[in-house]
N, CA, C and O atoms as a GROMACS GRO file, in nm:
protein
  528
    1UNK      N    1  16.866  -4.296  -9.980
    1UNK     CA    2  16.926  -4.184 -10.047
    1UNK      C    3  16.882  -4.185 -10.195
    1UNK      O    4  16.907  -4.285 -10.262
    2UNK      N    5  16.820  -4.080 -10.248
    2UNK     CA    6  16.773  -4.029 -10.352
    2UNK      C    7  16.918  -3.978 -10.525
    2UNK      O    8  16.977  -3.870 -10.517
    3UNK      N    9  16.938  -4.044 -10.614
    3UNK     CA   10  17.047  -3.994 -10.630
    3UNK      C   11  16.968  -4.016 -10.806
    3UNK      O   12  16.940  -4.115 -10.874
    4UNK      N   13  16.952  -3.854 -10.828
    4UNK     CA   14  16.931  -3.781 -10.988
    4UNK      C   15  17.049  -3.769 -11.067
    4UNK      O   16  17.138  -3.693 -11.027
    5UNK      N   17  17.065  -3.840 -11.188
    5UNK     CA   18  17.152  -3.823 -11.286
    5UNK      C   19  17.074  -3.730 -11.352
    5UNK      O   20  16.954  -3.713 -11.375
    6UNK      N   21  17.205  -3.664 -11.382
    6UNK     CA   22  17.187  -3.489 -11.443
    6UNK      C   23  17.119  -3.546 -11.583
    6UNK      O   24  17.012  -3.487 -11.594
    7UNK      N   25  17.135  -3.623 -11.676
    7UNK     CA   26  17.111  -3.647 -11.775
    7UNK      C   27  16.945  -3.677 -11.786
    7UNK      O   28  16.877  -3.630 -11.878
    8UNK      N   29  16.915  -3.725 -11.725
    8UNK     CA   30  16.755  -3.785 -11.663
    8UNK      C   31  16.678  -3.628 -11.631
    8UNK      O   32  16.566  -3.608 -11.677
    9UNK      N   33  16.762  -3.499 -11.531
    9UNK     CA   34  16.665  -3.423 -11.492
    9UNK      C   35  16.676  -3.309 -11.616
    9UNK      O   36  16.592  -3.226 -11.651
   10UNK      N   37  16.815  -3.336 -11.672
   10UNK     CA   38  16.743  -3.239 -11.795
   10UNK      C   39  16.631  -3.273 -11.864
   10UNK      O   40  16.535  -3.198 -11.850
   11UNK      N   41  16.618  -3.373 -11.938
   11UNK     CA   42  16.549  -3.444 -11.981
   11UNK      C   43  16.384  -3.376 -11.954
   11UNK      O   44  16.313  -3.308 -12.028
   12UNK      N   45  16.363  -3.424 -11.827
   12UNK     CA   46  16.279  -3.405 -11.724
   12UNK      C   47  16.189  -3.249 -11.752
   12UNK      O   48  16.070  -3.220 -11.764
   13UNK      N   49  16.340  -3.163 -11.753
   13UNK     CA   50  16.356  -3.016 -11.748
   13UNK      C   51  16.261  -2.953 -11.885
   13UNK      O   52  16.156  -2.889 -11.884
   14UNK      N   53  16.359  -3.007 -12.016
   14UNK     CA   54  16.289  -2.951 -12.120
   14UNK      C   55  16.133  -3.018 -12.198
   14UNK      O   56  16.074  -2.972 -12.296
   15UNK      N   57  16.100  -3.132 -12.117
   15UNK     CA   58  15.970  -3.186 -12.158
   15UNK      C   59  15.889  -3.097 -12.065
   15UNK      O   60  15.801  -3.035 -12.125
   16UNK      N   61  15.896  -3.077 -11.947
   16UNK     CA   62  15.840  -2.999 -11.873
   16UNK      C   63  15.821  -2.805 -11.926
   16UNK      O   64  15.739  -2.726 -11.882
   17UNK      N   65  15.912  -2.785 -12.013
   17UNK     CA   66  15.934  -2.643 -12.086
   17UNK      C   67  15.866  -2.689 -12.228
   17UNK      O   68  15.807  -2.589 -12.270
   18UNK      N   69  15.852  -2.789 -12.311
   18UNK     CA   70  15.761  -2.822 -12.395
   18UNK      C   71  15.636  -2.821 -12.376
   18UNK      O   72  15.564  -2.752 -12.450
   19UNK      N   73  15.578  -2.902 -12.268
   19UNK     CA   74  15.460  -2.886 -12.252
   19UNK      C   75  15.401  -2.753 -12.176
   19UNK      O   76  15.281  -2.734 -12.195
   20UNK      N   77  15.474  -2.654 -12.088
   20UNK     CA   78  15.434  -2.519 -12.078
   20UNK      C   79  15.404  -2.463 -12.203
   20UNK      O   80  15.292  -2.415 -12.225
   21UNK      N   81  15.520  -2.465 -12.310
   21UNK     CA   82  15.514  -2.409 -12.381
   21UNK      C   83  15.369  -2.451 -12.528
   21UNK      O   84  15.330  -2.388 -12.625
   22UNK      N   85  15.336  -2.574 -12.474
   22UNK     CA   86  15.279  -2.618 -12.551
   22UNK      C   87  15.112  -2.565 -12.533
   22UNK      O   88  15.030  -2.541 -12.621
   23UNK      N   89  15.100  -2.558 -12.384
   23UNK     CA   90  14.981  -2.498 -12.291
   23UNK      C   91  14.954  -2.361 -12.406
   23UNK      O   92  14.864  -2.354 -12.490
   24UNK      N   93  15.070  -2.253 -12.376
   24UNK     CA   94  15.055  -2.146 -12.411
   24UNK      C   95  15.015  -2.128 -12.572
   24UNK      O   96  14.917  -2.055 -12.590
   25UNK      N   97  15.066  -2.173 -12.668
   25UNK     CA   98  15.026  -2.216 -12.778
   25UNK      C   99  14.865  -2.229 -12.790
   25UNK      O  100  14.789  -2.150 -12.845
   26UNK      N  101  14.832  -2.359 -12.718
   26UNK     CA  102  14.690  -2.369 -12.744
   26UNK      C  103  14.616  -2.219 -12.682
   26UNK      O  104  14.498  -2.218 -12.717
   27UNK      N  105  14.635  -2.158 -12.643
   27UNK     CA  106  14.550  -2.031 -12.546
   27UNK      C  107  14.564  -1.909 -12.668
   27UNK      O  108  14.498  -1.810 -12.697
   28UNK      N  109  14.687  -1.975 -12.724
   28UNK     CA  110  14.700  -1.849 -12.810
   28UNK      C  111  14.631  -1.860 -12.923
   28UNK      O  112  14.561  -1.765 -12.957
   29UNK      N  113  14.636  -1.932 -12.972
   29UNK     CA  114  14.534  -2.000 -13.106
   29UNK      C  115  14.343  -1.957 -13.028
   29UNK      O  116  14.247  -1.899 -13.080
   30UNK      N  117  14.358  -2.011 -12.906
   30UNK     CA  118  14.203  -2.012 -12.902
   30UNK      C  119  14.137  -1.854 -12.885
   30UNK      O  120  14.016  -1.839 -12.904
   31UNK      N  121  14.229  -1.732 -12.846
   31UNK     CA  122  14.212  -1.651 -12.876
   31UNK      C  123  14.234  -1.576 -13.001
   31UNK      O  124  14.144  -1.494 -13.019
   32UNK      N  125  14.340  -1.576 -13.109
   32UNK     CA  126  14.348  -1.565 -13.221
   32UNK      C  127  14.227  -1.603 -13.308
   32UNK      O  128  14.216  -1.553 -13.420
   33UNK      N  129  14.153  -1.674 -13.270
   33UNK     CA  130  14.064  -1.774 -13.368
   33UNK      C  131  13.946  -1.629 -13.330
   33UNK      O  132  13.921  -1.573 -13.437
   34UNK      N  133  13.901  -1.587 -13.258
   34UNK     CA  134  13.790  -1.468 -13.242
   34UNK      C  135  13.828  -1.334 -13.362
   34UNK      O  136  13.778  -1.300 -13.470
   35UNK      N  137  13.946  -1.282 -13.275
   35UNK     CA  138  14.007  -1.207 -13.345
   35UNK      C  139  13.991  -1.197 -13.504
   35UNK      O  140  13.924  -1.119 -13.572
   36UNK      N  141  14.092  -1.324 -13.547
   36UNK     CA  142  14.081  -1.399 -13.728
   36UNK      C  143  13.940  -1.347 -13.769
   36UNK      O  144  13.946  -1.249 -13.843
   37UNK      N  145  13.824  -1.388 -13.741
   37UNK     CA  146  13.701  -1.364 -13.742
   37UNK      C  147  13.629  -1.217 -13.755
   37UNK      O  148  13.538  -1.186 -13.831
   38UNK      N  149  13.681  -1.156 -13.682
   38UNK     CA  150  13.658  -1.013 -13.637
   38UNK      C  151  13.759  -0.949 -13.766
   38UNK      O  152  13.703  -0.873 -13.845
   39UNK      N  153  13.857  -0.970 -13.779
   39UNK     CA  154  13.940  -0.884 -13.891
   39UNK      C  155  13.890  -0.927 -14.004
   39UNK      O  156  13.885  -0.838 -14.089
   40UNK      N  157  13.835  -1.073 -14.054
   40UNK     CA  158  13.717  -1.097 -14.159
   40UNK      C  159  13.634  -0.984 -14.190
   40UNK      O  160  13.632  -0.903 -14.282
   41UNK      N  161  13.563  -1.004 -14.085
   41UNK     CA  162  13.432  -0.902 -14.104
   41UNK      C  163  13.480  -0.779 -14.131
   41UNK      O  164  13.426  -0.733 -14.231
   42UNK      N  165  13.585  -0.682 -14.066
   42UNK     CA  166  13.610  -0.546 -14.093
   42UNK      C  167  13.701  -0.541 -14.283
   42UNK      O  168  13.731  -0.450 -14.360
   43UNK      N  169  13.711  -0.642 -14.284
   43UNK     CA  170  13.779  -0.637 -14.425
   43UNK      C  171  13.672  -0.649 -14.530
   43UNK      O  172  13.686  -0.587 -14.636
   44UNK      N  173  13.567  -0.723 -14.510
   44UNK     CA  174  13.491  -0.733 -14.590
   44UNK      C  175  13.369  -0.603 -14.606
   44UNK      O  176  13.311  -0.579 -14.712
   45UNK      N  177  13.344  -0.515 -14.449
   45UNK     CA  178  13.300  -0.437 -14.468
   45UNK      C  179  13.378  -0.309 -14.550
   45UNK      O  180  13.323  -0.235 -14.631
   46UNK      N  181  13.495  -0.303 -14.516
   46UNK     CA  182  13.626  -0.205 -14.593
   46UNK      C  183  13.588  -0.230 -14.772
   46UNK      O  184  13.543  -0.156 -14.859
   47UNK      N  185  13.625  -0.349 -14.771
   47UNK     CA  186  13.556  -0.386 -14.900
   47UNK      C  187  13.433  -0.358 -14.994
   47UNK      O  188  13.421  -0.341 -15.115
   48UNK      N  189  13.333  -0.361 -14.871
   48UNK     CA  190  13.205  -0.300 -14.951
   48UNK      C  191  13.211  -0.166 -14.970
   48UNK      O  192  13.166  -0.119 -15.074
   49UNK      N  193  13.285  -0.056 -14.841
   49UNK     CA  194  13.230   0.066 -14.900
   49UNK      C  195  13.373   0.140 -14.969
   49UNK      O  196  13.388   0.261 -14.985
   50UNK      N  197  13.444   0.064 -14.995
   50UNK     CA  198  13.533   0.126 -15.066
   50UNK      C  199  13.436   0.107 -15.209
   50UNK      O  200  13.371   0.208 -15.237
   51UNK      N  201  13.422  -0.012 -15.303
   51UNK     CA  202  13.315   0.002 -15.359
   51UNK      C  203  13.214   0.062 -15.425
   51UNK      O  204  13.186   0.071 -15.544
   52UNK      N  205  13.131   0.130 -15.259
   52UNK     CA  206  13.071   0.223 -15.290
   52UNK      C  207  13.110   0.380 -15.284
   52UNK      O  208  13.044   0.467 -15.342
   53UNK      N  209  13.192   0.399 -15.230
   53UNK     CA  210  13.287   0.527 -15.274
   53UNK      C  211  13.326   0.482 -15.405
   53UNK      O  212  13.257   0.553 -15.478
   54UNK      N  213  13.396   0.406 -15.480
   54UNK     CA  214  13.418   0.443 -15.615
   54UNK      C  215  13.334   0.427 -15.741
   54UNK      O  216  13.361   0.452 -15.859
   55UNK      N  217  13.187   0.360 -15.663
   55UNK     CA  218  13.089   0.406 -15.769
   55UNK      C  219  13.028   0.571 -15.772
   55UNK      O  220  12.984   0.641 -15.863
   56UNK      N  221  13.049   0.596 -15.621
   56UNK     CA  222  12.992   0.771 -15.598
   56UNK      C  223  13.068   0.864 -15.676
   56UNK      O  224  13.029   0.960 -15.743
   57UNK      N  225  13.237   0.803 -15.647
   57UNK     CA  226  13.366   0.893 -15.727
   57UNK      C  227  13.315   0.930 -15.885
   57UNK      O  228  13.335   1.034 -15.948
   58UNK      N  229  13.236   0.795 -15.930
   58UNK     CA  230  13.232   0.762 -16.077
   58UNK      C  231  13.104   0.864 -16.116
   58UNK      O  232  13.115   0.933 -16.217
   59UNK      N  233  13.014   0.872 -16.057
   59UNK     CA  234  12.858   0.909 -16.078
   59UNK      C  235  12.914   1.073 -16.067
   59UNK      O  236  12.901   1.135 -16.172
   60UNK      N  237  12.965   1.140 -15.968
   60UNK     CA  238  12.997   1.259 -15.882
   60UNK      C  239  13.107   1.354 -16.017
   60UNK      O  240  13.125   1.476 -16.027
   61UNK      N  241  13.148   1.272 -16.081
   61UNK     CA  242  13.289   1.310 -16.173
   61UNK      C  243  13.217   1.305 -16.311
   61UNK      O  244  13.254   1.389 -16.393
   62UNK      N  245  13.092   1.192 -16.358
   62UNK     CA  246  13.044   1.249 -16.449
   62UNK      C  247  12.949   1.374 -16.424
   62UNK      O  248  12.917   1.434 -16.526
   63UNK      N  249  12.909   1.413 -16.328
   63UNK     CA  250  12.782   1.500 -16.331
   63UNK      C  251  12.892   1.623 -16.282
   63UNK      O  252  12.836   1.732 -16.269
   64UNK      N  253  12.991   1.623 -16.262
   64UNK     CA  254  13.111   1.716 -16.267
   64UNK      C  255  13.131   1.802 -16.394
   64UNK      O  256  13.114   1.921 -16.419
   65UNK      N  257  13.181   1.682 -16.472
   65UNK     CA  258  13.164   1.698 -16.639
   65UNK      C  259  13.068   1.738 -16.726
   65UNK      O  260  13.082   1.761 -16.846
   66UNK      N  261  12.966   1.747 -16.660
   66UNK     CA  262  12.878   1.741 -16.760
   66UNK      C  263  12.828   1.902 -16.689
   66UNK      O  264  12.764   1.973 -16.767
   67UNK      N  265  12.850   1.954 -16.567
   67UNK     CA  266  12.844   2.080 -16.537
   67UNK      C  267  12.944   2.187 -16.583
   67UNK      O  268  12.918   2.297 -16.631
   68UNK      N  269  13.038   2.142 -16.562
   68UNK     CA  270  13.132   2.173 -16.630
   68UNK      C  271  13.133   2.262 -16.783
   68UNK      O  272  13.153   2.380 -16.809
   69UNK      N  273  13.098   2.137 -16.870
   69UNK     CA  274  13.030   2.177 -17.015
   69UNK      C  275  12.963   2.223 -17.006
   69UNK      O  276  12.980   2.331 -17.063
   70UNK      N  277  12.824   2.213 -16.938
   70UNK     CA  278  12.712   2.341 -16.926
   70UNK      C  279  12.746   2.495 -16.906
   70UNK      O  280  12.693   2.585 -16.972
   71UNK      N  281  12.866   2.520 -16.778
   71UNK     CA  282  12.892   2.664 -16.756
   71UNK      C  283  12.976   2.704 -16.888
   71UNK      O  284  12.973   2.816 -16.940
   72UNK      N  285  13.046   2.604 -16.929
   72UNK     CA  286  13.136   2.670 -17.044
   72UNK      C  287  13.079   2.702 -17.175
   72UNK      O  288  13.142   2.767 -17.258
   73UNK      N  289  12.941   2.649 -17.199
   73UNK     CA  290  12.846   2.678 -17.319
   73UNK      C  291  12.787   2.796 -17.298
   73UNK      O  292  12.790   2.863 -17.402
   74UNK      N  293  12.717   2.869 -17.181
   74UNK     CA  294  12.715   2.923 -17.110
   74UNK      C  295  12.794   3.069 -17.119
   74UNK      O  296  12.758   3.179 -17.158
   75UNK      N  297  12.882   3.034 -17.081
   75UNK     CA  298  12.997   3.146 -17.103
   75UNK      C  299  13.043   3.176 -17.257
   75UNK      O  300  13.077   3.288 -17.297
   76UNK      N  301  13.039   3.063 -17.333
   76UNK     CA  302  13.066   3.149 -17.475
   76UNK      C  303  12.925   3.169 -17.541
   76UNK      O  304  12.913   3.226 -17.649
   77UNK      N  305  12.807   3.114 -17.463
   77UNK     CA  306  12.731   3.220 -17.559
   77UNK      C  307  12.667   3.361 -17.513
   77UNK      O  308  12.583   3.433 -17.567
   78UNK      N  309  12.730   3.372 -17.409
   78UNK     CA  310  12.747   3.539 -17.337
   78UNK      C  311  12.843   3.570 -17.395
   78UNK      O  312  12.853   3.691 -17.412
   79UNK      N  313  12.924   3.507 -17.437
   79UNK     CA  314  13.089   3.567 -17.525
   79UNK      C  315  12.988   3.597 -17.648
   79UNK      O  316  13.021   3.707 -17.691
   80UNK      N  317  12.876   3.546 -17.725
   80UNK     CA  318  12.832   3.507 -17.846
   80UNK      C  319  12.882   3.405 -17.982
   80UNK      O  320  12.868   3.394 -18.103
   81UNK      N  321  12.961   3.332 -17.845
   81UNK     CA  322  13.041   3.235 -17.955
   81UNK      C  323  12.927   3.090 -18.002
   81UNK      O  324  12.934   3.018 -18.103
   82UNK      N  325  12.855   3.086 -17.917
   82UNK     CA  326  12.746   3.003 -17.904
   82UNK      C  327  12.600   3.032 -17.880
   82UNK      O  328  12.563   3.127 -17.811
   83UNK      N  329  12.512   2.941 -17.944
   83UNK     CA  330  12.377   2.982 -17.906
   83UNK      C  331  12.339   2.926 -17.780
   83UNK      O  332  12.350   2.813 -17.732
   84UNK      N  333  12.284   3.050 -17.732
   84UNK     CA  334  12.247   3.079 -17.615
   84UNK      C  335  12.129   2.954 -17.594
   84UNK      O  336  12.156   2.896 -17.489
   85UNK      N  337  12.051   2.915 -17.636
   85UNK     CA  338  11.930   2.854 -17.646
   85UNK      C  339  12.005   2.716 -17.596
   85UNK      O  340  11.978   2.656 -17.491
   86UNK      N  341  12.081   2.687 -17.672
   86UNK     CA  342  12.170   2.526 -17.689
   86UNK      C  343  12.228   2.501 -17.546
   86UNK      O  344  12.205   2.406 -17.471
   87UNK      N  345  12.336   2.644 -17.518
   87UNK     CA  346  12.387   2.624 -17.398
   87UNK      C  347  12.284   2.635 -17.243
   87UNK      O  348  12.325   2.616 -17.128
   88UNK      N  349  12.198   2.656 -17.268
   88UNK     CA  350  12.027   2.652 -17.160
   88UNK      C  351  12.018   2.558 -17.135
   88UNK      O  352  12.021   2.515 -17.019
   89UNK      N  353  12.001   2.476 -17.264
   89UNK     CA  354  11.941   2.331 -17.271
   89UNK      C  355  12.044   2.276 -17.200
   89UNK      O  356  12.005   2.220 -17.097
   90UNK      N  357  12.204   2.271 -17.227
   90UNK     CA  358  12.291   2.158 -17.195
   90UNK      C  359  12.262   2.214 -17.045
   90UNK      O  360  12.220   2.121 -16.976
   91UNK      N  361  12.272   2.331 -16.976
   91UNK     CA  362  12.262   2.353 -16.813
   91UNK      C  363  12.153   2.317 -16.751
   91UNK      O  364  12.148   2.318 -16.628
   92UNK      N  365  12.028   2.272 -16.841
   92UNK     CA  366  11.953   2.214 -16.744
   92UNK      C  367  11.909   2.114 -16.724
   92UNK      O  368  11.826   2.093 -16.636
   93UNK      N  369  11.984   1.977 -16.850
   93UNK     CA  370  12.035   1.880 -16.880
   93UNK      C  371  12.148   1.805 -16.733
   93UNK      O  372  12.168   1.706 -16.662
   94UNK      N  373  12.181   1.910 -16.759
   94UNK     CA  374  12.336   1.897 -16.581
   94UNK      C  375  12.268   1.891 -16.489
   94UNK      O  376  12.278   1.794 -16.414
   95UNK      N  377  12.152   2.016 -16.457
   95UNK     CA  378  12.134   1.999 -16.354
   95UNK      C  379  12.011   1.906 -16.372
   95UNK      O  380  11.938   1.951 -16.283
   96UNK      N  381  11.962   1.833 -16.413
   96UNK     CA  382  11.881   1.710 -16.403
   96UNK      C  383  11.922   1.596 -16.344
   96UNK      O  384  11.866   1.518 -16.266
   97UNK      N  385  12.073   1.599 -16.416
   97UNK     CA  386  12.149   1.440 -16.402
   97UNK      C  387  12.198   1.509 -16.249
   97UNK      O  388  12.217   1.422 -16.164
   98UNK      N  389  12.214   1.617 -16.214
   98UNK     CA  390  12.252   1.636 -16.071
   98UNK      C  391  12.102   1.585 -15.971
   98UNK      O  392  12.109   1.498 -15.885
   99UNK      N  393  12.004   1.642 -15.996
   99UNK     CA  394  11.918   1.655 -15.964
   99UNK      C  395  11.871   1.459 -15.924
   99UNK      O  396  11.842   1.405 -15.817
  100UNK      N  397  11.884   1.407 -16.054
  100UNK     CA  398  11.857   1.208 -16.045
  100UNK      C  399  11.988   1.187 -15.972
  100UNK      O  400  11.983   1.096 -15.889
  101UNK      N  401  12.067   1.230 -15.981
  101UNK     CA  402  12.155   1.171 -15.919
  101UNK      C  403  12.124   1.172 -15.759
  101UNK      O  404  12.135   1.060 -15.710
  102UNK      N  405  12.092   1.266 -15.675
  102UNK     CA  406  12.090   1.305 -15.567
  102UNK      C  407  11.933   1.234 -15.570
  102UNK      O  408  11.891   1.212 -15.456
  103UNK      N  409  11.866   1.206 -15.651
  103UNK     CA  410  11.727   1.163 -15.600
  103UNK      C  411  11.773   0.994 -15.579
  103UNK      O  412  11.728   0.937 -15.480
  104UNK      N  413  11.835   0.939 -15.645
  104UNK     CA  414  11.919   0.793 -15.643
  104UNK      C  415  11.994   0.780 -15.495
  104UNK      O  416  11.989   0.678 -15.426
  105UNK      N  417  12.057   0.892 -15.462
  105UNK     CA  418  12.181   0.870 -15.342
  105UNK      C  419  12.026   0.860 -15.249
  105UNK      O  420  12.009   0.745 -15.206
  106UNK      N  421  11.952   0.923 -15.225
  106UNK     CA  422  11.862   0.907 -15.096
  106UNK      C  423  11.774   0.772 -15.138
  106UNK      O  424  11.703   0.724 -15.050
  107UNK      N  425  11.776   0.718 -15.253
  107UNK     CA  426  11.653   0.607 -15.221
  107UNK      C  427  11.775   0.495 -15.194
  107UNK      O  428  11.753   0.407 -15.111
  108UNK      N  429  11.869   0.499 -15.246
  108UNK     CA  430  12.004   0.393 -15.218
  108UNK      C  431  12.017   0.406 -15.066
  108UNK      O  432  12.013   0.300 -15.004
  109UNK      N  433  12.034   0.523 -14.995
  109UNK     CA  434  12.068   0.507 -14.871
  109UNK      C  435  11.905   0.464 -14.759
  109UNK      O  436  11.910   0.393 -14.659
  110UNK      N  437  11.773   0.533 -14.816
  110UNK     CA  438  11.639   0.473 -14.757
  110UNK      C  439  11.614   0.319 -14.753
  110UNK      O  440  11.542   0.264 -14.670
  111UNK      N  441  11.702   0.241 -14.879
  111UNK     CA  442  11.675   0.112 -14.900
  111UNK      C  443  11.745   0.028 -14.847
  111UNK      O  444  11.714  -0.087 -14.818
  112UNK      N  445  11.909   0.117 -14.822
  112UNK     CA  446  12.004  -0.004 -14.693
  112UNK      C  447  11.934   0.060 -14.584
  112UNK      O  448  11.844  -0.022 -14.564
  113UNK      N  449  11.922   0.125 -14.526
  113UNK     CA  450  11.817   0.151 -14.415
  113UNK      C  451  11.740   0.064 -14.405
  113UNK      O  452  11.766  -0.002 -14.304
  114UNK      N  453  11.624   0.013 -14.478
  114UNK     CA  454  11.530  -0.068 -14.460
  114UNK      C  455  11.583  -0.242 -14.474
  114UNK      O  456  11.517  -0.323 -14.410
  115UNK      N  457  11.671  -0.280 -14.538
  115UNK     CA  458  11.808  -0.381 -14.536
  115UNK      C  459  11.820  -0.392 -14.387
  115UNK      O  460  11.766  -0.481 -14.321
  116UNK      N  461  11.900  -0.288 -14.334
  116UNK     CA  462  11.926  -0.294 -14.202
  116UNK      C  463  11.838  -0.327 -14.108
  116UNK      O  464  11.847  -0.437 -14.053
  117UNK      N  465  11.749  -0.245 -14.076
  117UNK     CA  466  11.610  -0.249 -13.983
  117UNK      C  467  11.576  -0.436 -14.007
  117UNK      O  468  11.564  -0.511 -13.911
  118UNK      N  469  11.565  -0.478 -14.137
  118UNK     CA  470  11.509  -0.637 -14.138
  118UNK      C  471  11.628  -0.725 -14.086
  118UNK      O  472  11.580  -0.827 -14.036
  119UNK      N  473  11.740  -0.724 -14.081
  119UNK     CA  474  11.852  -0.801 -14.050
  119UNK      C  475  11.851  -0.751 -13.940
  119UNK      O  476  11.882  -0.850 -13.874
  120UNK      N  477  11.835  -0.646 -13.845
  120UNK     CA  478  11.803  -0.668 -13.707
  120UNK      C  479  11.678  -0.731 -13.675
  120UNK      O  480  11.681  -0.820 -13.590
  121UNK      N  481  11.584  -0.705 -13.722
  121UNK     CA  482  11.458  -0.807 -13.709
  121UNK      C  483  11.466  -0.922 -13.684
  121UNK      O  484  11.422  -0.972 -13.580
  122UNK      N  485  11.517  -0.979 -13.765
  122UNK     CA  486  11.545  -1.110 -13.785
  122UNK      C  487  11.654  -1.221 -13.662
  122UNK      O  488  11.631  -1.332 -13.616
  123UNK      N  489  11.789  -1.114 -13.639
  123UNK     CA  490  11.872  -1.122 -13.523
  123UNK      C  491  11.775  -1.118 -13.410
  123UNK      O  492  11.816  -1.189 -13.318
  124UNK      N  493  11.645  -1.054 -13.381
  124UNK     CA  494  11.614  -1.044 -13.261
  124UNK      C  495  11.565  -1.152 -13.254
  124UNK      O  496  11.587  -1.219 -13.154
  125UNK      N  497  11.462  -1.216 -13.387
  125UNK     CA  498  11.361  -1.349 -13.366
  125UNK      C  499  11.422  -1.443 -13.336
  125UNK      O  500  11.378  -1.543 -13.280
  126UNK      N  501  11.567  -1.415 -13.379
  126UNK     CA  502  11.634  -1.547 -13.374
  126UNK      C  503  11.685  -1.585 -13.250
  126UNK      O  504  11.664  -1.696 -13.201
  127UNK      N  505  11.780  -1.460 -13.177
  127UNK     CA  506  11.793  -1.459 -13.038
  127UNK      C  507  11.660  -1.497 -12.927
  127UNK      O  508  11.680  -1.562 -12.824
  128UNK      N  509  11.516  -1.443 -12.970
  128UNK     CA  510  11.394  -1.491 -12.914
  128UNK      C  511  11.388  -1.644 -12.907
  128UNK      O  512  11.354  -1.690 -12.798
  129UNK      N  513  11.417  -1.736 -13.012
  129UNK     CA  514  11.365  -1.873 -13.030
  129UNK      C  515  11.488  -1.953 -12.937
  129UNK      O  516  11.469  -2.054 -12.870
  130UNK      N  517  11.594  -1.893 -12.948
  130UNK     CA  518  11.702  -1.933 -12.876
  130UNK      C  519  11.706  -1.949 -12.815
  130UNK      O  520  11.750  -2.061 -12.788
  131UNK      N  521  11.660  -1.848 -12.700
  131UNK     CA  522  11.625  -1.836 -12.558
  131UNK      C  523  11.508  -1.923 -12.543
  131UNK      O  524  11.471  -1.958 -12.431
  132UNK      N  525  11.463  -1.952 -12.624
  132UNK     CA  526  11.322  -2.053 -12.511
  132UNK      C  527  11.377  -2.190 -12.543
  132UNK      O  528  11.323  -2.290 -12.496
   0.00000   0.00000   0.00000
């Protein structure tokens, strides 16, 4: 005859609910740990182009300003409050810095382009050497 003191199978009971519980723990960590990784990377990319949105905000707001002043020179020397000659100059001054500006946004975006294209390059050679 077999005879369990209650004190012994609790015992028994909650080491047995520790180490389940202990199982689950590790599974959870070993998936968390990818994840952790993955929310890295999207933060750091968040990071970069916020960045570059508030250098565009910055570039976009002076050449704002500076159009801005051009139409209003513009307008008072059609009022004749200003010489006409002066306010020419400042509008085509604006539209220059509009003009570099927009010639800058396409070689900035041609040059992470070409950034990109080599960092896949490189991912492929590397995946190539791997494999053999």
């Amino acid at each position: 005859m077999v005879t369990i003191n209650l004190k012994s199978a609790m015992i028994i009971l909650v080491l047995a609910a520790l180490f389940v519980l202990l199982v689950y723990l590790i599974l959870l960590v070993k998936n968390l740990i990818p994840a952790v990784k993955n929310i890295s990377k999207v933060s750091e990319d968040a990071g970069i182009v916020s960045g570059v949105v508030a250098d565009r905000t910055e570039d976009v707001d002076g050449i704002l300003g500076d159009l801005g002043a051009a139409v209003k020179d513009v307008s008072n020397a059609v009022q004749g409050k200003q010489n006409f000659i002066g306010a020419v100059t400042n509008l085509g001054k604006a539209a220059a810095s509009t003009a570099s500006y927009m010639k800058d946004a396409k070689e900035k975006k041609e040059e992470k382009e070409w950034r990109e294209e080599k960092k896949r390059r490189a991912r492929e050679r590397k995946s190539r050497k791997s494999e053999k």
